[in-house]
PyMOL CGO cylinders between C-alpha atoms (Angstrom):
from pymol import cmd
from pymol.cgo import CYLINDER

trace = [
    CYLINDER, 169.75, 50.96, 173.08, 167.73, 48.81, 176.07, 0.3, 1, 1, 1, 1, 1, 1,
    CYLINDER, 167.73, 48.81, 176.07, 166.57, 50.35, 178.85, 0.3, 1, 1, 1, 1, 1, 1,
    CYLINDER, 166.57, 50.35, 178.85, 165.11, 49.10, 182.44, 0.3, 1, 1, 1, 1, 1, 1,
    CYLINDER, 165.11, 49.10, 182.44, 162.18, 50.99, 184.06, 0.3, 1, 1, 1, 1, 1, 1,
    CYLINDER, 162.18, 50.99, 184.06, 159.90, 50.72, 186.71, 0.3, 1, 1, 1, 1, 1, 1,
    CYLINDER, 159.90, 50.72, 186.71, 155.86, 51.01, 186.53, 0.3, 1, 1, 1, 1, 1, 1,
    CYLINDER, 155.86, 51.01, 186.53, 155.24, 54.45, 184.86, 0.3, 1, 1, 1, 1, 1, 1,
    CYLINDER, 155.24, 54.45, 184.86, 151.92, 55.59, 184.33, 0.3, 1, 1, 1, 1, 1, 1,
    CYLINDER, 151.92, 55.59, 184.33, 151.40, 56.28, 180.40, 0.3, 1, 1, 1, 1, 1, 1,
    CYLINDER, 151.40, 56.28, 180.40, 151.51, 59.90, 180.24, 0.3, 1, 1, 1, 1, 1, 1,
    CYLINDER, 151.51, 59.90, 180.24, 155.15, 60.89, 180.84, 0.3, 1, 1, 1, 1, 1, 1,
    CYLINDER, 155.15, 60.89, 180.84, 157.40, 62.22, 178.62, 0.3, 1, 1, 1, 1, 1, 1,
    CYLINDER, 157.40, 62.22, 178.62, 158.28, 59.38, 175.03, 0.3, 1, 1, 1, 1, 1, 1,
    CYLINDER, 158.28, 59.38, 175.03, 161.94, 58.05, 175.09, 0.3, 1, 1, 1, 1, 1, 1,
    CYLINDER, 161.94, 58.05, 175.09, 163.65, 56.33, 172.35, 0.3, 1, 1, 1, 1, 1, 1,
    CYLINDER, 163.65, 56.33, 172.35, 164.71, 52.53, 172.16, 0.3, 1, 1, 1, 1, 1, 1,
    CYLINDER, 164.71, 52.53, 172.16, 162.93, 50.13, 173.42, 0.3, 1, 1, 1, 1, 1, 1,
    CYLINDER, 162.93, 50.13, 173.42, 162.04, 48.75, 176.84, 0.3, 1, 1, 1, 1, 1, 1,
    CYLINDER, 162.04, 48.75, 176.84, 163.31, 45.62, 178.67, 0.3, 1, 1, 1, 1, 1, 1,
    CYLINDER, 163.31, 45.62, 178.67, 159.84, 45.00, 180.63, 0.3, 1, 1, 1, 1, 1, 1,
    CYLINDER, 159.84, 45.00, 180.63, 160.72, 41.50, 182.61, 0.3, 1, 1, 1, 1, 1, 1,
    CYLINDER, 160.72, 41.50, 182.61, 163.86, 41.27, 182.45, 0.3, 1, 1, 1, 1, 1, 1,
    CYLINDER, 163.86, 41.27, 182.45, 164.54, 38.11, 184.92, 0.3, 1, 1, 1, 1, 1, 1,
    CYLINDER, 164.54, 38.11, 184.92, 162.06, 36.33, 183.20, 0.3, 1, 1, 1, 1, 1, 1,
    CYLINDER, 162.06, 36.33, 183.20, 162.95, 35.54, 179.50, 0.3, 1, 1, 1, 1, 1, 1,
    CYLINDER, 162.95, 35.54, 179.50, 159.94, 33.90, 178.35, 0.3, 1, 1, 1, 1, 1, 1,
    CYLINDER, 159.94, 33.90, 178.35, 157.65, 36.40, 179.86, 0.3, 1, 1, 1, 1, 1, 1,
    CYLINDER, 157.65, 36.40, 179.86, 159.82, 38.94, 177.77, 0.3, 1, 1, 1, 1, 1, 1,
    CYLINDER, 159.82, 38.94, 177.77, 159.64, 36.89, 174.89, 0.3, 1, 1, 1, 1, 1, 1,
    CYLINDER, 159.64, 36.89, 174.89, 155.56, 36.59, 174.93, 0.3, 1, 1, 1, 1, 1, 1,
    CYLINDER, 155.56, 36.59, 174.93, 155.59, 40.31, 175.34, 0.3, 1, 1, 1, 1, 1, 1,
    CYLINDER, 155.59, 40.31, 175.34, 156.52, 40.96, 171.86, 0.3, 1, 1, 1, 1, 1, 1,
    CYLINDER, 156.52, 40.96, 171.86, 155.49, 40.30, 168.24, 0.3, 1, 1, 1, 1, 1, 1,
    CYLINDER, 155.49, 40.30, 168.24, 155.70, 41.26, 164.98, 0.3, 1, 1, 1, 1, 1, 1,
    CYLINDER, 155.70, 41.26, 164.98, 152.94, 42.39, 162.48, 0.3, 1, 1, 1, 1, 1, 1,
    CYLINDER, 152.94, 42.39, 162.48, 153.60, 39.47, 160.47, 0.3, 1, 1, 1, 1, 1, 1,
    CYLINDER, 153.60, 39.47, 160.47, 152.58, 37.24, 163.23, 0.3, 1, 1, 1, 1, 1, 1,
    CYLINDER, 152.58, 37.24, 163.23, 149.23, 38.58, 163.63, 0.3, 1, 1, 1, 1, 1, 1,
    CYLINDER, 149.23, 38.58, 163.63, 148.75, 38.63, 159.84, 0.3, 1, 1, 1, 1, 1, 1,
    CYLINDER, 148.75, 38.63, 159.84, 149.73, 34.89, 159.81, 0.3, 1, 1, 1, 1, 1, 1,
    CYLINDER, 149.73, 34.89, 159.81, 147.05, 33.62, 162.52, 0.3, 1, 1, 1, 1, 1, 1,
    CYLINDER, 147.05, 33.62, 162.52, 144.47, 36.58, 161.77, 0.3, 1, 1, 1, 1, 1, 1,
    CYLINDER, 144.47, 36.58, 161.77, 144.55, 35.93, 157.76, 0.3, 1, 1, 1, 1, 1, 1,
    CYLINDER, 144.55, 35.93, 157.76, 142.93, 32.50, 157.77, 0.3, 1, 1, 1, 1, 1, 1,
    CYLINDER, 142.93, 32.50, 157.77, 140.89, 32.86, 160.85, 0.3, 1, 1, 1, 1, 1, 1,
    CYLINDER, 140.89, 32.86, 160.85, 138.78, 35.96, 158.44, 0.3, 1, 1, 1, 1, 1, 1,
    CYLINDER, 138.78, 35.96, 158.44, 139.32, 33.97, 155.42, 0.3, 1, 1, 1, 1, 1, 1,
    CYLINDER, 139.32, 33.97, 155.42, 137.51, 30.53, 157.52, 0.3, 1, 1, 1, 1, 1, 1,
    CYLINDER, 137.51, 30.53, 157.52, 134.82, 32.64, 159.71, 0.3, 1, 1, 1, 1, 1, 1,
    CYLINDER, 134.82, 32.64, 159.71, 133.41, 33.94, 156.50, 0.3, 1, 1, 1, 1, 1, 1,
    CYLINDER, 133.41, 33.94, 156.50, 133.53, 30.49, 154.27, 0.3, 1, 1, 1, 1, 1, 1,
    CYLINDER, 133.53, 30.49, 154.27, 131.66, 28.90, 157.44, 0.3, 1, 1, 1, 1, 1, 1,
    CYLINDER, 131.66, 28.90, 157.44, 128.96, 31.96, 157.18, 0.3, 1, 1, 1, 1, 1, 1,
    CYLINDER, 128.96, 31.96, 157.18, 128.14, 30.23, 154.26, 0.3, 1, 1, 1, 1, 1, 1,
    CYLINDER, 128.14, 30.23, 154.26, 127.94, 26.68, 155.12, 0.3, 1, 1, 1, 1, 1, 1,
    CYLINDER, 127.94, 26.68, 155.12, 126.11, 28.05, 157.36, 0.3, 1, 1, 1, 1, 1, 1,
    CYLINDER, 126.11, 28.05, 157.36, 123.32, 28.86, 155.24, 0.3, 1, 1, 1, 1, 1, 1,
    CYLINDER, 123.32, 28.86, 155.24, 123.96, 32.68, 154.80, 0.3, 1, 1, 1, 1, 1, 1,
    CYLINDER, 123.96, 32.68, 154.80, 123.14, 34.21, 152.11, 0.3, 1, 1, 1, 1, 1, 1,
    CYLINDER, 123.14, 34.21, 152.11, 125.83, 36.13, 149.72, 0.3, 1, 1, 1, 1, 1, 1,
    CYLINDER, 125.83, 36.13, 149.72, 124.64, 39.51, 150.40, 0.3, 1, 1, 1, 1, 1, 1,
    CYLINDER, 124.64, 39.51, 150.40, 123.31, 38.99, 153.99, 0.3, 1, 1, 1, 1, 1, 1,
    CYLINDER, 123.31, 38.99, 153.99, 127.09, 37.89, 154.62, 0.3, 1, 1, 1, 1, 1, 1,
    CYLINDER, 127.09, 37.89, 154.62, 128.43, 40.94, 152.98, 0.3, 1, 1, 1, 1, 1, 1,
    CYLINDER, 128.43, 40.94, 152.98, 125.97, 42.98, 154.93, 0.3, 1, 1, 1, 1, 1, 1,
    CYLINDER, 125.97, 42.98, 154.93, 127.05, 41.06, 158.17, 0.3, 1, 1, 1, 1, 1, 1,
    CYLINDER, 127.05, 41.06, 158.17, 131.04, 41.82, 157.10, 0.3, 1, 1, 1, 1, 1, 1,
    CYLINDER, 131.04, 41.82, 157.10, 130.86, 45.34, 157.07, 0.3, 1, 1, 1, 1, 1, 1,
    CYLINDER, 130.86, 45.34, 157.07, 128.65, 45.45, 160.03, 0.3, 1, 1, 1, 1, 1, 1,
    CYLINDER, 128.65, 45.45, 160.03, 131.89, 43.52, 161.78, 0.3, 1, 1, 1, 1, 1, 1,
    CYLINDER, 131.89, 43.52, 161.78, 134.07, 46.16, 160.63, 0.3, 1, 1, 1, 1, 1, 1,
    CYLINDER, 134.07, 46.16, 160.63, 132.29, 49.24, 161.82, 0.3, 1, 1, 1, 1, 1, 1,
    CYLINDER, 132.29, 49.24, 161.82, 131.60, 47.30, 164.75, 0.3, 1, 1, 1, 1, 1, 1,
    CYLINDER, 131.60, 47.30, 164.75, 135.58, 47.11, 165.29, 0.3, 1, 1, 1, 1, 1, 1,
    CYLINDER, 135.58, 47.11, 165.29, 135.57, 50.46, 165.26, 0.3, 1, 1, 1, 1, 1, 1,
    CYLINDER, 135.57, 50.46, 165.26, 133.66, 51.40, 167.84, 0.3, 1, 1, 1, 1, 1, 1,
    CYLINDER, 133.66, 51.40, 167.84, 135.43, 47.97, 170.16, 0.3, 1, 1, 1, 1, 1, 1,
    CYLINDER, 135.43, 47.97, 170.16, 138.59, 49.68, 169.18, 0.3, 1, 1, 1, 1, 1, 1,
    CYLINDER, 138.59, 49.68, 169.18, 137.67, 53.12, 170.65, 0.3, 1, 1, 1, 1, 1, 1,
    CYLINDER, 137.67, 53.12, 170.65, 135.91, 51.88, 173.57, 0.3, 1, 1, 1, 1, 1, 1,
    CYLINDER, 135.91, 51.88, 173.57, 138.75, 49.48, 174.74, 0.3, 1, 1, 1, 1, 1, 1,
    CYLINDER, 138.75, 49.48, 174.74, 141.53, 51.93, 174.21, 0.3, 1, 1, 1, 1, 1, 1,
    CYLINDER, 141.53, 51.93, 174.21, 139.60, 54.50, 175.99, 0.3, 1, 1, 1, 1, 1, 1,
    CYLINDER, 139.60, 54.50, 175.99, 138.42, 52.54, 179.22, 0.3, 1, 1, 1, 1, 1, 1,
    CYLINDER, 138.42, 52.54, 179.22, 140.42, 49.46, 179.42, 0.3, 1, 1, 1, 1, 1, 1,
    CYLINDER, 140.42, 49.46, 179.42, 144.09, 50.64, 178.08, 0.3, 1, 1, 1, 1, 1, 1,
    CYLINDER, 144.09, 50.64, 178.08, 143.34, 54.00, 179.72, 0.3, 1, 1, 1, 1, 1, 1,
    CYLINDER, 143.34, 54.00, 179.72, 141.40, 53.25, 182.76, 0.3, 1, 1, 1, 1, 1, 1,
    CYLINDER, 141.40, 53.25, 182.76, 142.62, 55.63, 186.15, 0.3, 1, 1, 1, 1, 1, 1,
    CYLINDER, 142.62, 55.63, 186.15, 145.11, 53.37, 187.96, 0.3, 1, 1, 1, 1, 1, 1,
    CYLINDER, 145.11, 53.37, 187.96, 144.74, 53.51, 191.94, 0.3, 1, 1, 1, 1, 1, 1,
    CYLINDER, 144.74, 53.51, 191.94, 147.66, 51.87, 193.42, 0.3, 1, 1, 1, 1, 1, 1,
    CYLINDER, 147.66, 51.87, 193.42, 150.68, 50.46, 193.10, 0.3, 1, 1, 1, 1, 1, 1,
    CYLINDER, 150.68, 50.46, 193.10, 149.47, 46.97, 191.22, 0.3, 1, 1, 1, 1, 1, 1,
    CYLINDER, 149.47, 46.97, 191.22, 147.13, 48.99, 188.83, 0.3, 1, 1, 1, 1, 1, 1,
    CYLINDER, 147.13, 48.99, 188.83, 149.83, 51.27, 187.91, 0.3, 1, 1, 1, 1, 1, 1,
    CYLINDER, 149.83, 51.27, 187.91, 152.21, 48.23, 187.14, 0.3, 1, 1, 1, 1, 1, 1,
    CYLINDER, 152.21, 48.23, 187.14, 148.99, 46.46, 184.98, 0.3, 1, 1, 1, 1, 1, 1,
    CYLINDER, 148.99, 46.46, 184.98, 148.64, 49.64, 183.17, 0.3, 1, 1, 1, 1, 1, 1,
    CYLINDER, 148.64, 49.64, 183.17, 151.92, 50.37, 182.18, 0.3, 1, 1, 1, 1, 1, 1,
    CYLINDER, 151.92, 50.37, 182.18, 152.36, 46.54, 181.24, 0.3, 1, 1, 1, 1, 1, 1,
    CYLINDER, 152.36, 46.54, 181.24, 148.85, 46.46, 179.33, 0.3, 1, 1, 1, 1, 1, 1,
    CYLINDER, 148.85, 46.46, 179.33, 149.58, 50.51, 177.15, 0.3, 1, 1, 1, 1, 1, 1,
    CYLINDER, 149.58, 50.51, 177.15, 151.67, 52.75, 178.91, 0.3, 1, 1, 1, 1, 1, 1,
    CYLINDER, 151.67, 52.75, 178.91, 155.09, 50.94, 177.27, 0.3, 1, 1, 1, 1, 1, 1,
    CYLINDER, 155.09, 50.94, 177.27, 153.20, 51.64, 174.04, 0.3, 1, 1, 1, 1, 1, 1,
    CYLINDER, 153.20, 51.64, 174.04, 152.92, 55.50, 175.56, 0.3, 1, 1, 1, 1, 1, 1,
    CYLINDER, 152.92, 55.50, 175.56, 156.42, 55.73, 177.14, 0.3, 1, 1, 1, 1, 1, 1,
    CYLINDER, 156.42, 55.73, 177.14, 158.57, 53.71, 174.27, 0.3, 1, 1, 1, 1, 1, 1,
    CYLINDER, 158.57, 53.71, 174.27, 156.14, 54.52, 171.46, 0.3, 1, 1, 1, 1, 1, 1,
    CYLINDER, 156.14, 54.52, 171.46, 158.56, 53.18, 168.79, 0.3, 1, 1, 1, 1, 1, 1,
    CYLINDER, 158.56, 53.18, 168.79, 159.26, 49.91, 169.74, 0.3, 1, 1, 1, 1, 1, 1,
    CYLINDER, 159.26, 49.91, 169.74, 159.04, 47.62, 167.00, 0.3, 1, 1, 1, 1, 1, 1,
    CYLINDER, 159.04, 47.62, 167.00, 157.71, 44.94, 168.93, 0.3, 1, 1, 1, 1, 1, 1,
    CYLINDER, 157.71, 44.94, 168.93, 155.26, 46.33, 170.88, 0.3, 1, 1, 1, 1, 1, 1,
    CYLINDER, 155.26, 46.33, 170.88, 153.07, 47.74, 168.65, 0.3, 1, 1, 1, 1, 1, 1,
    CYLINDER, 153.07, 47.74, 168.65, 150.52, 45.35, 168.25, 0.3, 1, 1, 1, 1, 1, 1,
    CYLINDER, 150.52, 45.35, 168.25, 148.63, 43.17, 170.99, 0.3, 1, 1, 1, 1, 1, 1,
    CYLINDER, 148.63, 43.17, 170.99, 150.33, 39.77, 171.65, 0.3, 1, 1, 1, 1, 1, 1,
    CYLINDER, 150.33, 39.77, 171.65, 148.36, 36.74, 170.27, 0.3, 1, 1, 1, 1, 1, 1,
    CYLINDER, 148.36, 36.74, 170.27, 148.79, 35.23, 173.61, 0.3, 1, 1, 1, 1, 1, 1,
    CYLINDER, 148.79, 35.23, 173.61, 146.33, 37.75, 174.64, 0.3, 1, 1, 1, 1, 1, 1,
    CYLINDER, 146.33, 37.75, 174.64, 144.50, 38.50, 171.41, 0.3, 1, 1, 1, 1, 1, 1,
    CYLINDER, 144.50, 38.50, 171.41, 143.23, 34.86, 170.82, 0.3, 1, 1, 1, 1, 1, 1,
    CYLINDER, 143.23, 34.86, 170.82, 141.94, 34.43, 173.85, 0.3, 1, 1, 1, 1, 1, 1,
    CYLINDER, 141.94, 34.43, 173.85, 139.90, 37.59, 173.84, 0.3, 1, 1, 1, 1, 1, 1,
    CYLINDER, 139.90, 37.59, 173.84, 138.81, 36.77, 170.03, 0.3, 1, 1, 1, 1, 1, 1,
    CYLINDER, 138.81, 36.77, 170.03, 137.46, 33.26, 171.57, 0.3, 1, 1, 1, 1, 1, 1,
    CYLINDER, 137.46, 33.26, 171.57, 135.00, 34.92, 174.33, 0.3, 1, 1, 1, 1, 1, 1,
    CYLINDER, 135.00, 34.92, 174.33, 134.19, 38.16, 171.80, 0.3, 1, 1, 1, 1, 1, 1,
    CYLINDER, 134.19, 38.16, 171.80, 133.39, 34.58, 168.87, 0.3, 1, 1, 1, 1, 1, 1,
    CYLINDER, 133.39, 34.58, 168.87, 131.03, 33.37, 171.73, 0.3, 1, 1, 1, 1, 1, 1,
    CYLINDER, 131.03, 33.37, 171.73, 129.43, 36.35, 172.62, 0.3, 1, 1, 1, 1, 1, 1,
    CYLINDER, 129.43, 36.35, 172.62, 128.40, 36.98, 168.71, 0.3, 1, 1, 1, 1, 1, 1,
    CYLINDER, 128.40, 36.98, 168.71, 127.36, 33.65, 168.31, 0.3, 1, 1, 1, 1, 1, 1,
    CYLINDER, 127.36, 33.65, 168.31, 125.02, 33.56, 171.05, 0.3, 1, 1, 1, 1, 1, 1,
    CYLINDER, 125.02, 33.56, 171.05, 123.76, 36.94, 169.85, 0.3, 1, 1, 1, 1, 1, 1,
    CYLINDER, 123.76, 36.94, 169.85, 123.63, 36.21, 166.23, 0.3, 1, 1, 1, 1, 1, 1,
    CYLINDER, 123.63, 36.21, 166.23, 123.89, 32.46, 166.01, 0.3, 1, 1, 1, 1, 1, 1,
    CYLINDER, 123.89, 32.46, 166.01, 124.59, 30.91, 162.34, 0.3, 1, 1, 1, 1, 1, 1,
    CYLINDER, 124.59, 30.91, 162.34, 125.23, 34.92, 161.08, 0.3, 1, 1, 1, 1, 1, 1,
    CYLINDER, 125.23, 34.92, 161.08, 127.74, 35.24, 163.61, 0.3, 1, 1, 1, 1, 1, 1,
    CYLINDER, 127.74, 35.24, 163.61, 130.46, 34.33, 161.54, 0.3, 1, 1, 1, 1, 1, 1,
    CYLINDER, 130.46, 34.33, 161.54, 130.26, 36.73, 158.67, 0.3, 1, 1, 1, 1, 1, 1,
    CYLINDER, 130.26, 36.73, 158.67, 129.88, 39.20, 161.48, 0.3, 1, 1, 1, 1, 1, 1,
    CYLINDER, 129.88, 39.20, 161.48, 133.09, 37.71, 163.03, 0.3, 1, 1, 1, 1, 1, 1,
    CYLINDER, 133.09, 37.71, 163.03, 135.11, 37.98, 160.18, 0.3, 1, 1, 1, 1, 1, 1,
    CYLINDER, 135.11, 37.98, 160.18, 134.52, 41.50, 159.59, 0.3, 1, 1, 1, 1, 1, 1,
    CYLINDER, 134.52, 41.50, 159.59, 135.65, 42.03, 163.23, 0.3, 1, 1, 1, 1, 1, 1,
    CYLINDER, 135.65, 42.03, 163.23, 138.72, 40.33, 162.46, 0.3, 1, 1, 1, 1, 1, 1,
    CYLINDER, 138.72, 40.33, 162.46, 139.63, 42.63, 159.18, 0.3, 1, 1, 1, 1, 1, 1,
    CYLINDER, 139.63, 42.63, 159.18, 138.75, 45.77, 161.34, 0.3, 1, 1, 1, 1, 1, 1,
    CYLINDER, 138.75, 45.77, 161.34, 141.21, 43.83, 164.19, 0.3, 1, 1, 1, 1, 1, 1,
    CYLINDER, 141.21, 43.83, 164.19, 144.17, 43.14, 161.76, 0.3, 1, 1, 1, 1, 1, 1,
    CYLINDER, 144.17, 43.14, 161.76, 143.60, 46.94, 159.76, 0.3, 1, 1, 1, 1, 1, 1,
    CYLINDER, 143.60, 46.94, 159.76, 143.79, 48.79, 162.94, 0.3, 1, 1, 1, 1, 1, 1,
    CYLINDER, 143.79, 48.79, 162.94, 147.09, 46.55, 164.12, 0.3, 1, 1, 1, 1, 1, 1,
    CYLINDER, 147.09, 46.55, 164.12, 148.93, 47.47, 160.35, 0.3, 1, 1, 1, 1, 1, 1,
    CYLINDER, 148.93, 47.47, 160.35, 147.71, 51.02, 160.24, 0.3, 1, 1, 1, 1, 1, 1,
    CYLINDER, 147.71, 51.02, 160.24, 149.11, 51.54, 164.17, 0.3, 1, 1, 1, 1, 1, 1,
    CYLINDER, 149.11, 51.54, 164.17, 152.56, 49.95, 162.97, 0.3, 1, 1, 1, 1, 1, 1,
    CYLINDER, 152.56, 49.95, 162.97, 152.33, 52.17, 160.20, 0.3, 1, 1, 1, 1, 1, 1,
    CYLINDER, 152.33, 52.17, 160.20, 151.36, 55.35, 161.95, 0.3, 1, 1, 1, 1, 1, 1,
    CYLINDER, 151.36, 55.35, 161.95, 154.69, 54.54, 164.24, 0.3, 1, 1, 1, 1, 1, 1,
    CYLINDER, 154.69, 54.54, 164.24, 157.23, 53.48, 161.25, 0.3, 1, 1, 1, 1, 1, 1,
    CYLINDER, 157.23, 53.48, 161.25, 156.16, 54.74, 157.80, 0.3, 1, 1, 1, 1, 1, 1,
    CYLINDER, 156.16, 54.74, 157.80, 158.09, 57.71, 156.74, 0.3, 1, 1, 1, 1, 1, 1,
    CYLINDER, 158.09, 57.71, 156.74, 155.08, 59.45, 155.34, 0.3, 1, 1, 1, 1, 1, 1,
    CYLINDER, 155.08, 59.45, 155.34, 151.20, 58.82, 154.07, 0.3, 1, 1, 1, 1, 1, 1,
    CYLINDER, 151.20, 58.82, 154.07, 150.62, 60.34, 150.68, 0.3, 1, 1, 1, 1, 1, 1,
    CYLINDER, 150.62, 60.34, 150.68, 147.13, 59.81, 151.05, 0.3, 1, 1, 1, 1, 1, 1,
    CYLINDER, 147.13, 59.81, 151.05, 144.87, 62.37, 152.32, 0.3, 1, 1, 1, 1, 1, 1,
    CYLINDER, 144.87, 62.37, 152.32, 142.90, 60.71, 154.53, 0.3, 1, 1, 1, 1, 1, 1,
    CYLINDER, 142.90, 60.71, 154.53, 145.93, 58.38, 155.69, 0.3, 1, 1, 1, 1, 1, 1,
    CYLINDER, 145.93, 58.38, 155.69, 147.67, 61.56, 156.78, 0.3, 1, 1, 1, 1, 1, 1,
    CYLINDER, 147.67, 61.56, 156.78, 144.83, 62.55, 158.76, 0.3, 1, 1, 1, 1, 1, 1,
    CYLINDER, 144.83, 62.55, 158.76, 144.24, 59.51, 160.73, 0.3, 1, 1, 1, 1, 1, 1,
    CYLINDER, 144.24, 59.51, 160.73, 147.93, 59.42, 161.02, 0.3, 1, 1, 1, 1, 1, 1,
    CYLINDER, 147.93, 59.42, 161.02, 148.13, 63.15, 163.06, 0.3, 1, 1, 1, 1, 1, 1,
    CYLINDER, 148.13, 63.15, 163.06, 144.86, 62.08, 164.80, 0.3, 1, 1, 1, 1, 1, 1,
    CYLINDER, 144.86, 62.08, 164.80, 147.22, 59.16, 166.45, 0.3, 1, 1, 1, 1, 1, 1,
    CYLINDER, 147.22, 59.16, 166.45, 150.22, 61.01, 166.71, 0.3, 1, 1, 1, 1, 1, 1,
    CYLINDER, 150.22, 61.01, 166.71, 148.20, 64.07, 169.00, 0.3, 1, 1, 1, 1, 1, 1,
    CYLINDER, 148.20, 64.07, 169.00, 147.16, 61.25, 171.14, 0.3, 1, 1, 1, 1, 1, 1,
    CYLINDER, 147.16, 61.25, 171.14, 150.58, 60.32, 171.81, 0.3, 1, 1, 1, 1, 1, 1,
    CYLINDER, 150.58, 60.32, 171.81, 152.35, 63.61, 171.67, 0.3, 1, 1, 1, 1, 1, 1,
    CYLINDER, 152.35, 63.61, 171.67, 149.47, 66.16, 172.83, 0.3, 1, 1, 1, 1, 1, 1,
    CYLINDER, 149.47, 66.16, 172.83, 147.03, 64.74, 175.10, 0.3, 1, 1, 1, 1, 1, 1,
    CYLINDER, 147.03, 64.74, 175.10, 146.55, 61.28, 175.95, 0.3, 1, 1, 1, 1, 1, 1,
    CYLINDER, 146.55, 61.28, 175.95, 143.26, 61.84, 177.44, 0.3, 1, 1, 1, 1, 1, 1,
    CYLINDER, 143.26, 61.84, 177.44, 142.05, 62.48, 173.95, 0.3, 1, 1, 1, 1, 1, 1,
    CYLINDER, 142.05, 62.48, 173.95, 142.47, 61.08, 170.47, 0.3, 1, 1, 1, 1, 1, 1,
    CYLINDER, 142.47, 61.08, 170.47, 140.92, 57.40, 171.06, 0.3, 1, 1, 1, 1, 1, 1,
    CYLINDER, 140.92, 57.40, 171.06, 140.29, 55.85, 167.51, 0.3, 1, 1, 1, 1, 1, 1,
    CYLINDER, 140.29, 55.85, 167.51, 143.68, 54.77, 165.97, 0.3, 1, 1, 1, 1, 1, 1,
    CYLINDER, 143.68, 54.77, 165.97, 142.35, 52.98, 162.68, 0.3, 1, 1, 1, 1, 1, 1,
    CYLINDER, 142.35, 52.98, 162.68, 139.46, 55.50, 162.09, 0.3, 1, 1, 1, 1, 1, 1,
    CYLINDER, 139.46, 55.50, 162.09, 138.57, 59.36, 164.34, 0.3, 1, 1, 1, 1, 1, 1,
    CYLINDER, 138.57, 59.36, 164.34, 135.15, 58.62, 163.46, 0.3, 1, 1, 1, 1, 1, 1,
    CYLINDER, 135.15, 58.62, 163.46, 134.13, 57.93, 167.20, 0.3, 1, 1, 1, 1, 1, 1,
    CYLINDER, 134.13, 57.93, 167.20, 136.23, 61.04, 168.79, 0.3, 1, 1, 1, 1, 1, 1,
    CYLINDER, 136.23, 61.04, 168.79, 133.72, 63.03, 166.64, 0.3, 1, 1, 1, 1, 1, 1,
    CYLINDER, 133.72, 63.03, 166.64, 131.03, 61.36, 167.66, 0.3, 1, 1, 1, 1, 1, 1,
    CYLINDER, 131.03, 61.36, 167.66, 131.50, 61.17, 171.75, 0.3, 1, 1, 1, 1, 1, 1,
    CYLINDER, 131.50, 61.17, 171.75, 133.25, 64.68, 171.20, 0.3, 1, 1, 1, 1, 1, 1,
    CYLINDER, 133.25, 64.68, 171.20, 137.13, 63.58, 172.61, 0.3, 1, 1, 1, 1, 1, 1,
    CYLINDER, 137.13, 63.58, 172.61, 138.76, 64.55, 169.71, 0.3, 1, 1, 1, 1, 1, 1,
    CYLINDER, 138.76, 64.55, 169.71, 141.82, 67.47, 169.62, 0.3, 1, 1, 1, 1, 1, 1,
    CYLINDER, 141.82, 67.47, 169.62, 143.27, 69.66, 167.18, 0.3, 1, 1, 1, 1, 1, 1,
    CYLINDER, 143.27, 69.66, 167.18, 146.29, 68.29, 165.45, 0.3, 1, 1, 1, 1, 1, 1,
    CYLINDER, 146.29, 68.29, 165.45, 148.21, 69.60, 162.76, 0.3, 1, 1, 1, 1, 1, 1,
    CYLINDER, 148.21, 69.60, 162.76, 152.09, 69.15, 161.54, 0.3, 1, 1, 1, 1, 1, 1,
    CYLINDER, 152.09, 69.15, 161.54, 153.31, 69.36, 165.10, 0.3, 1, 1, 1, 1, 1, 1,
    CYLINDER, 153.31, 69.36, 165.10, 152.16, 65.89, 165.83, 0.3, 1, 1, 1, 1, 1, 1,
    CYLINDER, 152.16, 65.89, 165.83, 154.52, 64.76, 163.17, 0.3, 1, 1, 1, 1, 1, 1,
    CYLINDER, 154.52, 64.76, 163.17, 157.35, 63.23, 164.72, 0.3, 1, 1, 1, 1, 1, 1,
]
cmd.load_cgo(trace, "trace")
């Protein structure tokens, strides 16, 4: 079932289905969804390339491993930061309550929408094309190994928050964790509960919440 809606900020109550956000404009509607698959498709290579130029670059092996797994943690903390003030930020007006809703609250208000789970590439390439210029004026030749660990961290967080929303369970310990850490967020208190792929920075900057099997939904 399809439903219409005006702006909404995040926090109100889930509903089931999915949301018809611009519904006179088909393309707009069309650019505002996508499929894991999609990002996998365009995210895949761009890893795979980033850290084969590292190289070529003159990198050394380990120096690029080093520089990988630098990438990823760094994700983490990107990931935390930009769903806390950007997706979350305190809308004043009319026009910031409409960007809001149209940037995360959809994700908050129609939290099992297939298509809506991850961030449109639309969106997402453009922002990995400034965040690739930042690190490479930062980092120069190393950038790239540093860049393609961003871009795992990018594409684990985007499958682990479809799979938080759609797998029927997480036998894994530590899956199961991260997977009520997510699911308080949504279903407790969305002022809380930041990191989706990881809670490591809710410990650290001290927004985490207590979750348990009612988050389980």
């Amino acid at each position: 079932m399809k439903h219409t809606s005006p702006a909404m900020p995040d926090h109100l109550m889930p509903q089931r289905g999915e949301l018809v956000m611009f519904e006179n404009n088909r393309l707009l509607e069309r650019l505002s969804r996508i499929r894991p698959s999609t990002v996998l498709a365009v995210y895949v290579p761009v890893a795979l390339a980033s850290f084969y130029l590292s190289f070529k670059q003159g990198v050394s092996p380990a120096a690029g491993v080093g520089l990988l797994l630098a990438g990823i943690v760094f994700w983490t903390l990107f990931e935390y930061a930009f769903h806390r003030y950007v997706f979350h930020f305190y809308p004043r007006g009319e026009f910031q309550t409409r960007l809001q809703f149209v940037m995360h609250g959809v994700h908050h208000q129609y939290p099992n929408d297939r298509d809506r789970l991850v961030m449109p590439v639309t969106v997402s390439i453009p922002l990995a094309g400034l965040l690739l210029a930042l690190f490479y004026w930062l980092l120069q030749e190393r950038a790239w190994a540093f860049f393609s660990g961003f871009v795992v961290g990018y594409i684990t967080y985007d499958m682990m928050h479809y799979a938080i929303h759609h797998a029927e369970r997480f036998n894994a310990p530590l899956l199961r964790k991260i997977r009520q850490h997510h699911l308080a967020h949504h279903f407790r208190d969305t002022r809380k509960g930041f990191g989706v792929s990881s809670p490591l920075w809710d410990g650290v900057f001290r927004s985490g919440q207590p979750y348990g099997p009612r988050t389980e939904q």
